[in-house]
N, C-alpha and C positions, 0 to 999 in steps of 0.2 A: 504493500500500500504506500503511495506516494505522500509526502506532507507539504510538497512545495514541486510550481512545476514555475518553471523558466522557459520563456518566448524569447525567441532571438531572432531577428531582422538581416539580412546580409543585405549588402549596397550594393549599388548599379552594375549591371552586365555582372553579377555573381549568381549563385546558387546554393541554396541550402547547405549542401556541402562542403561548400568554401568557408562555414564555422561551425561544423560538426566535430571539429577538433576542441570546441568549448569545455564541452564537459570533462572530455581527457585532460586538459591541459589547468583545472582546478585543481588540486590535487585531493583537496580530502571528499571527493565525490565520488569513489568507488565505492566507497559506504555510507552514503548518506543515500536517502530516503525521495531523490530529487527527482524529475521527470524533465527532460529537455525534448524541447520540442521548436524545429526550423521551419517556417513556412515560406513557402517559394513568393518572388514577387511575380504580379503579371507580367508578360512582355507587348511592350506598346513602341511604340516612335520615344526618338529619346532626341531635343532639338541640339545638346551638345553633342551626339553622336550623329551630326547632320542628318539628323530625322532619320535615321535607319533603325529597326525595332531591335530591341535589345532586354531584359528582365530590369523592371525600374518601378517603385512603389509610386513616383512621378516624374514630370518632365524635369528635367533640368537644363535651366539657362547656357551657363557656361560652366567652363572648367579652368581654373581653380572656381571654388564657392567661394563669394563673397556677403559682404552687406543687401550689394544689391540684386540678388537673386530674388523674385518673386515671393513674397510671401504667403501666396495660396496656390502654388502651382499647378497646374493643368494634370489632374488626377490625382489629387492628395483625398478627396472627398470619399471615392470611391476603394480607394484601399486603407481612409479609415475603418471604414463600415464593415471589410473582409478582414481586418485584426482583427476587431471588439466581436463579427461570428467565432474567430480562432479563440477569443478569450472567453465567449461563451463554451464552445467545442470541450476544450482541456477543463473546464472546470467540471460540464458534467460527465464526461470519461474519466476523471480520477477523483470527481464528488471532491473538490474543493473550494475552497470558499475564497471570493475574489480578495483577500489578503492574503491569500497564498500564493497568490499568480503574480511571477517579476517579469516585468516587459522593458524585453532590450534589441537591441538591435546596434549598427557600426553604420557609420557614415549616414547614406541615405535611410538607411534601416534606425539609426539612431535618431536621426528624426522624426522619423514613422513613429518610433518610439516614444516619444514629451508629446508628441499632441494625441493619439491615440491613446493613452493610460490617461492623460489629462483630460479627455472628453470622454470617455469609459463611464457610464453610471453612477458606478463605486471604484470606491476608492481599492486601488491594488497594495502588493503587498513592498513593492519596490518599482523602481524605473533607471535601466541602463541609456546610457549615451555615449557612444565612444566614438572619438570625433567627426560629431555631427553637429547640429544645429535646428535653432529654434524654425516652428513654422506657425502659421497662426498664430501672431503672436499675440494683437489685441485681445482674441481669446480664450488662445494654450495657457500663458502666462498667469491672467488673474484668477486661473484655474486651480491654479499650483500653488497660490497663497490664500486661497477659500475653502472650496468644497473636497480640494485634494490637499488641503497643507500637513495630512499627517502621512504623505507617503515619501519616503525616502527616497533621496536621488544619487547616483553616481553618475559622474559626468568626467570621462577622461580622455585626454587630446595630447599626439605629438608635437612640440614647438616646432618642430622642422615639416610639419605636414602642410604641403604645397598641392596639395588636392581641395581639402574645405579648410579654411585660414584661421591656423589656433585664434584667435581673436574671436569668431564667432562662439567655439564653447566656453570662453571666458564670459563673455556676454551674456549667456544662457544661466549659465551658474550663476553669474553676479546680479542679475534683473529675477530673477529666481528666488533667491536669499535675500534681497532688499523686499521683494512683496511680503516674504512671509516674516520678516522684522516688525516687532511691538507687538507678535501676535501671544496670545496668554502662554507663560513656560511649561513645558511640557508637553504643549498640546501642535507641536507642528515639529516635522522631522526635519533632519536637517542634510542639506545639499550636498554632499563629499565632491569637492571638484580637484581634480590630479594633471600636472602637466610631466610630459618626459622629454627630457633634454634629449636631442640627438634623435628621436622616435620621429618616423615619417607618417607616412598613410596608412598606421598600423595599428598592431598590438604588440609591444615587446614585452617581456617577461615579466618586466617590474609591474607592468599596468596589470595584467592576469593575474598574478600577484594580490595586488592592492583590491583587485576586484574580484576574488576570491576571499579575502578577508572580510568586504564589507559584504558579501554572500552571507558569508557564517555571521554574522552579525545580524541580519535582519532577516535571517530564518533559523533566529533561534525560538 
């Protein structure tokens, strides 16, 4: 019997596959009680891959990501709505209760990630971001300091990632944690945000690491 299951998003032109090495690469999850679970994105027209179709939860502008990428991109609507089915799915295939469901995803998937768990009904049990970036943000954001301020964030990003611009997960984390400031103690969790020197469009060890620690932390 499962007591925690974890959703993970992979980014553009990837596949499930390509972080099915997650739960290996946690270490103390050959004995824990976890359920991982990768869900494919669609594949549509993707305009930085000159409109040729590719697996992408939406469009994206350009490459690097910046500030000025679109804030509600052309298909972000429609693969909200096919998480929050995936987060119904897993809960009643392993009969858990939506604070046991951590929703994560990398890059575009990390995205996916803060405003899917932030528009979600209820409140989940955690939210990954690994260098991704905010979307909807008028109203991802005051989402995360209201009706979701008691769900715990991980949010970790390479300084040297020239794909989406550490700047953007800074941003996230920091606009994040200022909404849910003055709120009553105790009652709003708090943001974990990690940068890795030298770490590109990745995940190096130290971040799987850090993000394996705050795993065991908020499914205790």
């Amino acid at each position: 019997m499962k007591t925690h299951a974890i959703i993970f998003m992979h980014g553009l032109g990837d596949t499930p596959s390509g972080w099915s090495f997650l739960s290996r690469a946690l270490p103390s999850y050959p004995n824990r009680d976890l359920a991982f679970v990768y869900p494919p994105a669609p594949t549509s027209p993707v305009t930085c891959n000159g409109g040729m179709s590719m697996t992408s939860w939406f469009d994206i502008i350009n490459i690097p990501v910046t500030s000025s990428e679109p804030d509600t991109p052309a298909g972000y609507l429609d693969s909200v709505s096919k998480i929050h089915s995936i987060i119904d799915s897993v809960k009643s295939s392993h009969n858990l209760p939506s604070s046991s469901i951590i929703l994560g995803g990398f890059s575009q998937g990390g995205a996916m990630s803060l405003l899917a768990a932030s528009s979600y009904p209820e409140s989940l049990g955690g939210c990954i971001c690994l260098s991704g970036w905010g979307l909807s943000k008028s109203t991802s954001f005051p989402a995360w300091s209201t009706t979701h301020s008691k769900v715990p964030i991980f949010i970790g990003h390479g300084l040297s990632d020239n794909v989406v611009l550490p700047s953007l997960g800074q941003s996230c984390a920091s606009e994040i944690e200022k909404g849910r400031e003055g709120k009553e103690g105790g009652k709003v969790a708090k943001v974990t945000f990690k940068t890795y020197q030298g770490e590109g469009h990745g995940a190096c060890e130290e971040e799987l690491r850090d993000l394996a620690l705050w795993i065991d932390e908020v499914t205790k």
